[in-house]
C-alpha positions as CSV (number, residue, x, y, z in Angstrom):
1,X,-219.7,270.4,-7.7
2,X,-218.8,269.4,-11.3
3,X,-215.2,269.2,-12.1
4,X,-213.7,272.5,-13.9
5,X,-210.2,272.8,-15.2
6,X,-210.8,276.3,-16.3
7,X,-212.0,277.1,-12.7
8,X,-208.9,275.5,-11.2
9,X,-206.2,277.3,-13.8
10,X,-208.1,280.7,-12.9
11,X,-207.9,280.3,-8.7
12,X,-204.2,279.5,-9.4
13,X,-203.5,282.7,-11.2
14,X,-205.2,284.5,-9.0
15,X,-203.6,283.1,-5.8
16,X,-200.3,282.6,-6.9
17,X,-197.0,284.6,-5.7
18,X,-197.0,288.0,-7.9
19,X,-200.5,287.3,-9.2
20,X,-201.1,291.0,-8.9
21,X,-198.5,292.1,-10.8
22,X,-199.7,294.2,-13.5
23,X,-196.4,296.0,-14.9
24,X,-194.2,293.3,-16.5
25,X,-195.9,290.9,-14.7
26,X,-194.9,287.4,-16.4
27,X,-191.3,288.7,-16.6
28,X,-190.9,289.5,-13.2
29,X,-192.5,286.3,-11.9
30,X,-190.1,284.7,-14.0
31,X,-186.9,286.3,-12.5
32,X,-188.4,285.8,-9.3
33,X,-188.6,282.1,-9.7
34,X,-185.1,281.8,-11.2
35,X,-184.2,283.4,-7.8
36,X,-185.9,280.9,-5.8
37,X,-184.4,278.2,-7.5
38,X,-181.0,279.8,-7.4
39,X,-181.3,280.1,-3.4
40,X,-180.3,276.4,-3.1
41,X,-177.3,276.7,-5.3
42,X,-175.8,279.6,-3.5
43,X,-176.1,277.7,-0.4
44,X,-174.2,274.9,-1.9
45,X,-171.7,277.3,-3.5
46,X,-171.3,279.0,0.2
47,X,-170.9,275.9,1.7
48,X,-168.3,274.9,-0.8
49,X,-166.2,278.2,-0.6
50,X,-166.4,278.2,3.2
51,X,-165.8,274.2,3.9
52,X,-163.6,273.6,1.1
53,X,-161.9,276.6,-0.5
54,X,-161.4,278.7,2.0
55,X,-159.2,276.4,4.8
56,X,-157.0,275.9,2.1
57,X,-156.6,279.2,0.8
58,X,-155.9,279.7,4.8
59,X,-153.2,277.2,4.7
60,X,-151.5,278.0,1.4
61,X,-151.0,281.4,2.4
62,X,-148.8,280.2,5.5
63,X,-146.1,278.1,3.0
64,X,-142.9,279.3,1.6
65,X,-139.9,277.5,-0.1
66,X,-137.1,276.4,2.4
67,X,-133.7,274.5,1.6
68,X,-133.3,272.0,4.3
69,X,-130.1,269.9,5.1
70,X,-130.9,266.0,5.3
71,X,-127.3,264.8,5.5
72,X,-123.7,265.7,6.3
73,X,-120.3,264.9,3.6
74,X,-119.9,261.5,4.6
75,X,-115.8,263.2,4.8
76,X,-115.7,266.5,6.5
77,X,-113.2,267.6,3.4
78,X,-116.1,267.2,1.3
79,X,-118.5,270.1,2.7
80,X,-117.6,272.6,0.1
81,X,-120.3,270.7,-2.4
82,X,-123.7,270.2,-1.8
83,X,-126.0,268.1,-3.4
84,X,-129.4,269.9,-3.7
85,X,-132.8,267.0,-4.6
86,X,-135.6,268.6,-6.3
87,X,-138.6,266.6,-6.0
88,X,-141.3,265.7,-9.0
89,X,-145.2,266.0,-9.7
90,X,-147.4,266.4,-7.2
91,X,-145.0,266.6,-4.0
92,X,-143.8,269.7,-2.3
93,X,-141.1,268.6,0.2
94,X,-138.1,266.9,-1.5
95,X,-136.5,265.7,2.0
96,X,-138.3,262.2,1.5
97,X,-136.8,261.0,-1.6
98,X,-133.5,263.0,-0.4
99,X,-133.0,260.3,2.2
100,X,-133.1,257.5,-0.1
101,X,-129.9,259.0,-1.7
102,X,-127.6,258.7,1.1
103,X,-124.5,257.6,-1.5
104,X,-124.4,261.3,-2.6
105,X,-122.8,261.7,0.8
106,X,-119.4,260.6,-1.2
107,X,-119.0,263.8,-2.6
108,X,-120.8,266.2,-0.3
109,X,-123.6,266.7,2.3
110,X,-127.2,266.2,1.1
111,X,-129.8,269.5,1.2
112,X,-133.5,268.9,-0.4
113,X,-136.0,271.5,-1.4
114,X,-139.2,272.2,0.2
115,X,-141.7,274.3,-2.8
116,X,-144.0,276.9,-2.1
117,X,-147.2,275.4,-2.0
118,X,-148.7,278.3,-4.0
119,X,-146.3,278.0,-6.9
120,X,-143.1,277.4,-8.5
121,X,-140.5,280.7,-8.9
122,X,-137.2,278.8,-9.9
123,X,-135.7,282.7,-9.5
124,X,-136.3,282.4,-5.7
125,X,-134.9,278.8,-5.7
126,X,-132.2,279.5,-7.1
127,X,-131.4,282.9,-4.7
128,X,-132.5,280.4,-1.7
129,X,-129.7,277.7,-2.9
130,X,-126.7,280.4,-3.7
131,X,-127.6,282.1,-0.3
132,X,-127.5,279.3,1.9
133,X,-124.5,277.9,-0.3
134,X,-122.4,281.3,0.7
135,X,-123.2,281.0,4.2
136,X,-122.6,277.7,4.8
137,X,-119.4,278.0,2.3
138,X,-120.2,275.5,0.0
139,X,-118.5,276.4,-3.5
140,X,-119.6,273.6,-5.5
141,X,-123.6,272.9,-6.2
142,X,-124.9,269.7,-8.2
143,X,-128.9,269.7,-8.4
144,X,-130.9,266.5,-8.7
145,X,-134.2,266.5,-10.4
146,X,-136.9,263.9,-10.3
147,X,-139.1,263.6,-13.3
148,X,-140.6,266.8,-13.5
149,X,-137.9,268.3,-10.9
150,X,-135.8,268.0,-13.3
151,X,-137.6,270.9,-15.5
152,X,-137.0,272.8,-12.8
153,X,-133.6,272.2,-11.2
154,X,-132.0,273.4,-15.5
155,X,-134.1,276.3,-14.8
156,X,-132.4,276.6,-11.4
157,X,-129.0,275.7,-12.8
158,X,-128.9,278.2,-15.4
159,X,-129.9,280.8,-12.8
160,X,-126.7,279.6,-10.6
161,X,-124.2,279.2,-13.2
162,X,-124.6,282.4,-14.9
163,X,-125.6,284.7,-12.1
164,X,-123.9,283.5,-9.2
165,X,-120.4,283.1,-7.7
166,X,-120.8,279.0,-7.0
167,X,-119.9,276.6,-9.1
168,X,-122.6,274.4,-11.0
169,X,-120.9,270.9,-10.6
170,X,-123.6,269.6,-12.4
171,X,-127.1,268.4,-13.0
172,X,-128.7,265.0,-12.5
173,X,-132.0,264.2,-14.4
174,X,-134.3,261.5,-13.3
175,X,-136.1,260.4,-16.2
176,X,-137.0,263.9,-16.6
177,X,-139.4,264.9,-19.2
178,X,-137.7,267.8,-21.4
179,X,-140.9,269.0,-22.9
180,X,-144.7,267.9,-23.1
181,X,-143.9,265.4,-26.4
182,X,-142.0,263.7,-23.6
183,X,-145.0,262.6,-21.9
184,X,-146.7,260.0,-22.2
185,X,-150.3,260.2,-23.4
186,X,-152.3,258.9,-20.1
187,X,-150.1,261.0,-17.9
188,X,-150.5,264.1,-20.3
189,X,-154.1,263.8,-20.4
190,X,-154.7,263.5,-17.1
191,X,-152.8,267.1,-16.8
192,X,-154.5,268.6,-18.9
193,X,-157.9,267.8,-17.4
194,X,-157.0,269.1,-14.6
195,X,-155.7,272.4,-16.4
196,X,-159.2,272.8,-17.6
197,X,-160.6,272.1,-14.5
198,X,-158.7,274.6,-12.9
199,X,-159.4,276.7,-15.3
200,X,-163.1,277.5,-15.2
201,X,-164.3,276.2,-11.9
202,X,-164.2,279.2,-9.1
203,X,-161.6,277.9,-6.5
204,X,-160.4,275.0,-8.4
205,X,-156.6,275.5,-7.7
206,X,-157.7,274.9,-3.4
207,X,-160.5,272.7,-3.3
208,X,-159.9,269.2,-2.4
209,X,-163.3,267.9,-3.3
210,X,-162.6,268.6,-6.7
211,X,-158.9,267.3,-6.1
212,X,-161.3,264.0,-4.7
213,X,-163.0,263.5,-8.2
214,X,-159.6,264.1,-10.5
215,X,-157.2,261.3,-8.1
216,X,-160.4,258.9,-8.6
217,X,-160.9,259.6,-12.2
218,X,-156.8,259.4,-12.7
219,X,-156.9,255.8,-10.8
220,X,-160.2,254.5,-12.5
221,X,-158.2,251.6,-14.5
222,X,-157.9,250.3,-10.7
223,X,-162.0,249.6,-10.6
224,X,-163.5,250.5,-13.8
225,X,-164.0,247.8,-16.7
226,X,-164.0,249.6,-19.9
227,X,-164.2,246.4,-21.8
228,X,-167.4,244.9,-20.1
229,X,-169.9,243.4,-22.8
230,X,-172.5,246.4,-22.6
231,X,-171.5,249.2,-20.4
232,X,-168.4,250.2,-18.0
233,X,-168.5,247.8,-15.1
234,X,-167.3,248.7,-11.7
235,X,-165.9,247.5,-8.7
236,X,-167.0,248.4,-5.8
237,X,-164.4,247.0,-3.1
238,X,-161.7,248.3,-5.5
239,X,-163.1,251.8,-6.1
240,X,-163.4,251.9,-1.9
241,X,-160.0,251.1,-1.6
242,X,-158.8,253.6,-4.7
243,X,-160.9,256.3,-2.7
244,X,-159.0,255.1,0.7
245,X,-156.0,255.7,-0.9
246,X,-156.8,259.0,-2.3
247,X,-158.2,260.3,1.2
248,X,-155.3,259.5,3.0
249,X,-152.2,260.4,0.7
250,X,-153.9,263.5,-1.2
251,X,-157.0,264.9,0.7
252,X,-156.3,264.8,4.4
253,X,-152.5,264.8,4.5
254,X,-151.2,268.5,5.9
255,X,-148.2,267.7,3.5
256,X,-149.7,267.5,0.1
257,X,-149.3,269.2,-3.1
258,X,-152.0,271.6,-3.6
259,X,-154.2,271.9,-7.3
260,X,-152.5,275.2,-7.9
261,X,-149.1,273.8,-7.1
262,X,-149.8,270.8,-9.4
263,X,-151.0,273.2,-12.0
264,X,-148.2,275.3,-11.5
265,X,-145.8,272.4,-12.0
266,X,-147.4,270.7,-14.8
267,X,-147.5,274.4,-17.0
268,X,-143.7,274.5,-15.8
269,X,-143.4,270.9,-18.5
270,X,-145.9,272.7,-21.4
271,X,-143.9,276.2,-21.3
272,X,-140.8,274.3,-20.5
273,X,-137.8,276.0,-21.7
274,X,-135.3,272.7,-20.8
275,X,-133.5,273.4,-24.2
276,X,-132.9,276.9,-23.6
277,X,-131.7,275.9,-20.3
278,X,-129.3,273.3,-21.9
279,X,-127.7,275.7,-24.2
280,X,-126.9,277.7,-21.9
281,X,-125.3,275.3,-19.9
282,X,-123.2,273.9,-22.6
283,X,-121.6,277.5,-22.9
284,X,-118.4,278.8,-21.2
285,X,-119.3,280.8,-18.3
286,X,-116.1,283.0,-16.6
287,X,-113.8,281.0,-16.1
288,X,-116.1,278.2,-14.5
289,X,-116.3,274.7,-15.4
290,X,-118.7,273.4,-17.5
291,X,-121.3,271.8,-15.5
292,X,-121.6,267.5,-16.3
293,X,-125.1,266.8,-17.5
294,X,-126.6,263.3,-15.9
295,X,-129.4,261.4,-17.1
296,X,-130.7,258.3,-15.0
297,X,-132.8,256.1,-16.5
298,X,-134.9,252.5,-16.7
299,X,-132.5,249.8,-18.9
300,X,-135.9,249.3,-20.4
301,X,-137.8,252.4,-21.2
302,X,-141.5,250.6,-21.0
303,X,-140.5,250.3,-17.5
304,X,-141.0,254.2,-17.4
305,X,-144.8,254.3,-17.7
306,X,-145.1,258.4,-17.2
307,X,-142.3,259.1,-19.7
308,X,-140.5,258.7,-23.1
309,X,-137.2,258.6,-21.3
310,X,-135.6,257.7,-24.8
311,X,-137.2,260.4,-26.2
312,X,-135.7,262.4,-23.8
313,X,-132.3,261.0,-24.2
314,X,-132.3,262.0,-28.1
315,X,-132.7,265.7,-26.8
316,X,-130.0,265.5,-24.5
317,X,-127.9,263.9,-26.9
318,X,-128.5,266.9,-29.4
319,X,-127.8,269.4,-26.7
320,X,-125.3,268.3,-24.3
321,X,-124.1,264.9,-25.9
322,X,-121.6,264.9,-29.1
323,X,-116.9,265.2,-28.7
324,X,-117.4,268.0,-26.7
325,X,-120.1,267.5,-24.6
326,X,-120.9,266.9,-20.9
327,X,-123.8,264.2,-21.0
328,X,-123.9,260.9,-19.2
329,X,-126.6,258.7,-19.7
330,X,-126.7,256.2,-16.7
331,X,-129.4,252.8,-17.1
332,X,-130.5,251.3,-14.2
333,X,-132.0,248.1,-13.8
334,X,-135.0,247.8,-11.2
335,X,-136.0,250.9,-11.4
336,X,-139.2,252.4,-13.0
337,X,-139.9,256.3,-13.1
338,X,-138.3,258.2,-11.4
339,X,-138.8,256.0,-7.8
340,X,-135.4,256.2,-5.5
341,X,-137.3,255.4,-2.5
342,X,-139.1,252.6,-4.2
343,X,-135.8,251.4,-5.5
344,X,-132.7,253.0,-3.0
345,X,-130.4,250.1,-3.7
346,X,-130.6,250.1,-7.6
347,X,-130.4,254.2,-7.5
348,X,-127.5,254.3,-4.9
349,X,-125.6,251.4,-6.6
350,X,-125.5,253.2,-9.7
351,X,-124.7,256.7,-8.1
352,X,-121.8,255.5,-6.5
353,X,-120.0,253.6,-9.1
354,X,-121.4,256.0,-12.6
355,X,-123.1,259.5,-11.4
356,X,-120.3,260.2,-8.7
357,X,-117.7,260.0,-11.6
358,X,-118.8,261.7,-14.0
359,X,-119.7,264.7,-11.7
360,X,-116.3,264.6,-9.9
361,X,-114.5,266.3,-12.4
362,X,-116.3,269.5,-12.2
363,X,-116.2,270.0,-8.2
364,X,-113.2,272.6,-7.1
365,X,-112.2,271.0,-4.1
366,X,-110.3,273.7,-2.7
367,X,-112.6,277.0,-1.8
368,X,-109.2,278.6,-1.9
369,X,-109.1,277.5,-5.8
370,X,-109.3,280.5,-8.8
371,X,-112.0,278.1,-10.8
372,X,-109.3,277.1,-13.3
373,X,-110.5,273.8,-13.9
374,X,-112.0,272.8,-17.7
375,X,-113.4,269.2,-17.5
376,X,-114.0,267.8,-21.4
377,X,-116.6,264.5,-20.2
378,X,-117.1,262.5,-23.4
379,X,-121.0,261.7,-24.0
380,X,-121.4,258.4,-23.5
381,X,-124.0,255.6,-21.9
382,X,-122.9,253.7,-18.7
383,X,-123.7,250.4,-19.0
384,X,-124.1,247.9,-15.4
C-alpha cells in the first residue's frame, strides 16, 4: 500500500480520545488534555504538601516561647537581677549562646529565651519575662540582644519599663542592626529573597526543601566561581560539603529555626521600630531609673560582615548618647558579629571589666528599696 499522510491524519482523528465530540469539540479536548498533563503536577504538589509541609506544620504547632534559667548569681545577694539573652537570626533557643556568658553571673543569675517557632510576639515575651521575674522575685531585669535579638529585646524593654513593676537595669546590644540601612547588602538580599519566596510559594514558611535551595543559594560563594573565563564554574566536593552542612544544622535538626520564624524575624528588622523603642527608654518612667544602653561591638567594623555596626553606633549616639544620656559603646577585639560562643573569652573579658559597670548603676539592690535611684551614665566609648 502506497504511503498517505492524508490517510494517517484522518485514522488519528477518528481514533483519538474525544474524537466524537461534536459540541465544542476542540475546546473540550483541549481542557481535557491540560488535565492530563496537570495529573502529574498534582501528584508532585501532594507529595510535597504531605512529605514536606505538612510534618512541619505538625511540629510548629506543638512550640511556644519559654524563659529558661541557665545559671545561678554567682553571689546569692545578687538573685534580685536577672540577666535575660535574646538570641539572633535564624535560632530559636537562646540557652546556647547564654552559656558562653557565664561573667554575667557577677551581677545576677543568667535566664535565656526560647521563641515560638511560629513567630515573634515581643508582648508575650515581655509578659513571660515580668511573670517569671515576680515569681522568682527578681526586681531588676537587663536584656541582652544578639544581632537581630537586639531588635527585639528594645521592643521587650520598652514593654517592661513602662508597663511593668521591675526595673529595666538595662539593655545590651550585640552589633544589633537598628534598622534595614544597617544591613549589609549580601545579608539583606539574601532576606529578602526569601521574603519573596515566602511570599508566593504555597507552604513556603514550613517546607524545608525550599529552606534546602535558599541555605545553598546563601552559601554559593563556598563552591561557585562567578569569575570563571566563560560561565559560573562549580565545585563539586565543596558544594557536597556546603549541602552536608546545610542538612545537618538547618534541615534535619529538631532545633532549628523554621522559614516562618526567619521570616517573621527578618520583617521584625524592616518594620523595626528600635528608635521608637529608644526614645522611650531615654524618658523618665515613675520614679524608675533610667535604664543604661550597651552597645558591643568589633574594634574593627569590617570584622562585622552581616552589619554596619558603626552605622548603628551613629543612631545610638543620636538617641541615647549626648551629656545626658545612657549609652556605652564597648569594642572588642577578636570578635566578629555578634559570635560569644565563637569568641567567650574576648565577650566575657570585656563584660566583666566595661558592660558590668556601666549597668551597675541602675540595679536596686535591695527589693525592699522605693526605686529612688537616678543614674546620669555619660556616653562614652570603652576602649581595651
Amino acid at each position: 500500500m502506497e504511503w498517505d499522510g492524508g490517510r494517517r491524519r484522518e485514522r488519528l482523528a477518528s481514533t483519538r480520545l474525544g474524537h466524537n465530540w461534536i459540541f465544542l469539540g476542540r475546546t473540550r479536548r483541549a481542557a481535557l488534555y491540560l488535565a492530563l498533563g496537570l495529573v502529574p503536577i498534582l501528584v508532585l504538589a501532594g507529595m510535597y504538601w504531605r512529605w514536606d509541609v505538612a510534618p512541619e506544620q505538625r511540629r510548629l504547632a506543638q512550640t511556644e516561647p519559654s524563659i529558661d534559667q541557665i545559671y545561678d548569681a554567682a553571689d546569692p545577694a545578687d538573685s534580685t537581677t536577672a540577666v535575660v539573652d535574646l538570641v539572633g537570626l535564624g535560632n530559636v533557643d537562646g540557652a546556647p549562646t547564654a552559656r558562653a556568658l557565664t561573667s554575667f553571673t557577677e551581677i545576677g543569675r543568667v535566664w535565656s529565651v526560647t521563641f515560638d517557632n511560629r513567630g515573634i510576639d515581643t508582648r508575650v515575651i515581655s509578659d513571660l519575662v515580668a511573670l517569671r521575674a515576680r515569681t522568682e522575685g527578681v526586681r531588676n531585669i537587663v536584656l541582652v540582644g544578639h544581632s537581630m535579638g537586639g531588635v527585639i529585646a528594645l521592643e521587650v524593654a520598652q514593654h517592661i519599663y513602662e508597663d511593668t513593676d521591675r526595673v529595666l537595669s538595662g539593655v545590651v546590644l550585640d552589633c544589633t542592626p537598628l534598622d534595614l540601612h544597617a544591613v549589609r547588602g549580601d545579608a539583606r538580599d539574601a532576606g529578602q529573597d526569601l521574603l519573596r519566596w515566602i511570599g508566593w510559594l504555597p507552604g513556603a514558611r514550613e517546607s524545608r526543601s525550599l529552606r534546602s535551595m535558599v541555605e545553598m543559594a546563601a552559601r554559593k560563594d563556598r563552591y561557585v566561581d562567578m569569575h570563571s573565563t566563560w560561565y559560573p564554574r562549580i565545585d563539586f566536593a565543596a558544594a557536597g560539603e556546603a549541602f552536608e552542612q546545610v542538612m545537618m544544622d538547618k534541615i534535619l535538626n529538631p532545633t532549628v529555626a523554621s522559614n516562618g520564624f526567619i521570616e517573621s524575624q527578618f520583617r521584625t528588622i524592616v518594620a523595626s521600630g528600635a528608635l521608637d523603642n529608644l526614645d522611650a527608654l531615654a524618658e523618665t518612667v515613675a520614679d524608675k531609673p533610667r535604664p543604661a544602653i550597651v552597645f558591643l561591638r568589633p574594634a574593627r567594623a569590617a570584622a562585622d560582615n552581616v552589619v554596619d555596626v558603626d552605622y548603628s553606633q551613629r543612631i545610638l549616639f543620636e538617641r541615647s548618647g549626648g551629656t545626658d544620656g545612657t549609652l556605652r559603646v564597648v569594642r572588642m577585639h577578636g570578635t566578629g558579629h555578634a559570635n560569644p560562643r565563637q569568641a567567650p573569652g574576648a565577650y566575657n573579658g570585656s563584660i566583666t571589666s566595661r558592660v558590668i559597670p556601666a549597668l551597675e548603676d541602675s540595679i536596686v539592690r535591695d527589693l525592699r528599696s522605693s526605686l529612688t535611684v537616678d543614674p546620669v551614665l555619660r556616653a562614652g566609648v570603652s576602649e581595651p
